[in-house]
N, C-alpha and C positions, 0 to 999 in steps of 0.2 A: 659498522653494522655487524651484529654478530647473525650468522645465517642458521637454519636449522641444523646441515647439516654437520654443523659444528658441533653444533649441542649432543646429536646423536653420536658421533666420534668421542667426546668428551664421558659421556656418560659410560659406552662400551671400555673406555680403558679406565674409569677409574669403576675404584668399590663403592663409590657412596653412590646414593640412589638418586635419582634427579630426576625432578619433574618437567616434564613438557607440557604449555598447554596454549593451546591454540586460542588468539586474541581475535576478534571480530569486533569492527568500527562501526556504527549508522555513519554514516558522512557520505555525502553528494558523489559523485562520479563528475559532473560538470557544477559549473558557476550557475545559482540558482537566481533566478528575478523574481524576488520577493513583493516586489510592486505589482504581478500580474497574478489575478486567481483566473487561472481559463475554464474553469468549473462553473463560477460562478452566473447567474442567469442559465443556467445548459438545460439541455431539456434530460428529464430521469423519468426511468423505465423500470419494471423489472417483471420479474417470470411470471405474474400472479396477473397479472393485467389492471394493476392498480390507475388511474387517473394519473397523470402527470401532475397533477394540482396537489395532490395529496404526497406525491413524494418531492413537490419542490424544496422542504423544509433544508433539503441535502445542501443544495445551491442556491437558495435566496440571499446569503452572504451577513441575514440574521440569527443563525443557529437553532432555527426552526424543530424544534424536536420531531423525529419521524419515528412510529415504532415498527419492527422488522421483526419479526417470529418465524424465524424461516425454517425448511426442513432440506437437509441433503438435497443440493444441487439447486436449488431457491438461487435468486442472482438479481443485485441490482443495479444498472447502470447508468452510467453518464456520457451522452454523446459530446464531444467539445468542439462540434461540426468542422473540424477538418485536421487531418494529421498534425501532431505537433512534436516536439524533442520536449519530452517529458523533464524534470530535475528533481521533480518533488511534490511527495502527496501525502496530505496529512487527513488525519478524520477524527472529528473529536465523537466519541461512543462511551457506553456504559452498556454493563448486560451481561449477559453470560452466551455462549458460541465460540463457533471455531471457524473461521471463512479464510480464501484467498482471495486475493487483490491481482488482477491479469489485467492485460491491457492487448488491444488490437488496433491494425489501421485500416483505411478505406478500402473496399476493394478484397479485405481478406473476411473470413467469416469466424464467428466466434468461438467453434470450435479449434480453430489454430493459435489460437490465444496465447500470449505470452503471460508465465506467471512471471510476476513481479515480488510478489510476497505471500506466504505462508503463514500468518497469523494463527498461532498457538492459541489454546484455551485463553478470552479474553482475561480473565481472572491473573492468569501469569503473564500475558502481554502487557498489561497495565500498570504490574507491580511497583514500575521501576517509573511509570511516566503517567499518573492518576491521569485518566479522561482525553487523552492523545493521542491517536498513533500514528509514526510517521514513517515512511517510507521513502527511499530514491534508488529509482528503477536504474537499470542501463539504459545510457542514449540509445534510444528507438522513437521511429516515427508510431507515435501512437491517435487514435480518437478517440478511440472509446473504451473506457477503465468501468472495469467490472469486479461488486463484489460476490462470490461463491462460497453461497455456505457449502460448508465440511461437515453438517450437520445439522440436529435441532438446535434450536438457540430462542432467546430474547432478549434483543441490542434497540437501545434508544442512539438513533443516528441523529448528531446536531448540524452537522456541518463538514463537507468533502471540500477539500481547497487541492488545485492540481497548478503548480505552477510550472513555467516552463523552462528551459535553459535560458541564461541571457546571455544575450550577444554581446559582445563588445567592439566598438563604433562608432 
């Protein structure tokens, strides 16, 4: 395995010029169970005080289109009624916005929220993976995944799937 700090020794003693550039994976942190959406049926919420019925479309587990036109600090979320060891969460959108993906657990309050992800201008988030986005947190006890807009925006939301670690057993 060649280390960075190879590369940086190598380049200071010779003349030619060398590029360094730093590689970044999507890939899990833990084994994922792809058999379990813990999202799915949850009951969803968000800042506006929309009807639960009107934003099931997230987690009815049919791709229920929802539309979300949020402004700066706007937030929708999903309770998964009781802590879990997150692995992976995907959400299939279209739209234009810029939001974070945080997660919390019982007992804590949502301003201590963990970000999980920083979703860029959806326009460049999606370039590389049309209608997807997917995300895997650090193992943390989490319940409840929230999205934070970064801004104005208008995202058609189909579908949040949050699965969990799986065990092995």
């Amino acid at each position: 395995a060649l280390k960075a700090w190879e590369l940086v020794d190598a380049a200071a003693r010779s003349r030619l010029p060398v590029a360094i550039v730093e590689l970044r994976f999507e890939v899990p942190a833990v084994a994922v169970d792809r058999t379990t959406d813990l999202a799915e049926g949850r009951l969803v919420t968000d800042k506006s005080g929309r009807l639960p019925a009107e934003l099931a479309g997230l987690t009815d587990g049919a791709a229920t289109p929802v539309l979300w036109t949020p402004v700066e600090g706007d937030w929708i979320e999903i309770d998964l009624g009781r802590d879990r060891t997150l692995a992976e969460i995907d959400l299939d959108v279209t739209g234009t916005g810029a939001f974070d993906v945080v997660g919390y657990g019982t007992g804590e309050r949502s301003e201590d929220a963990v970000t999980i992800s920083r979703t860029p201008d959806l326009a460049v988030a999606l370039r590389n993976r049309p209608g997807t986005l997917r995300w895997y947190p650090a193992p943390r006890r989490t319940r409840y995944v929230r999205l934070v807009a970064r801004g104005a925006g208008t995202l058609t939301l189909k579908r949040l799937r949050v699965r969990p670690m799986r065990t092995i057993g």
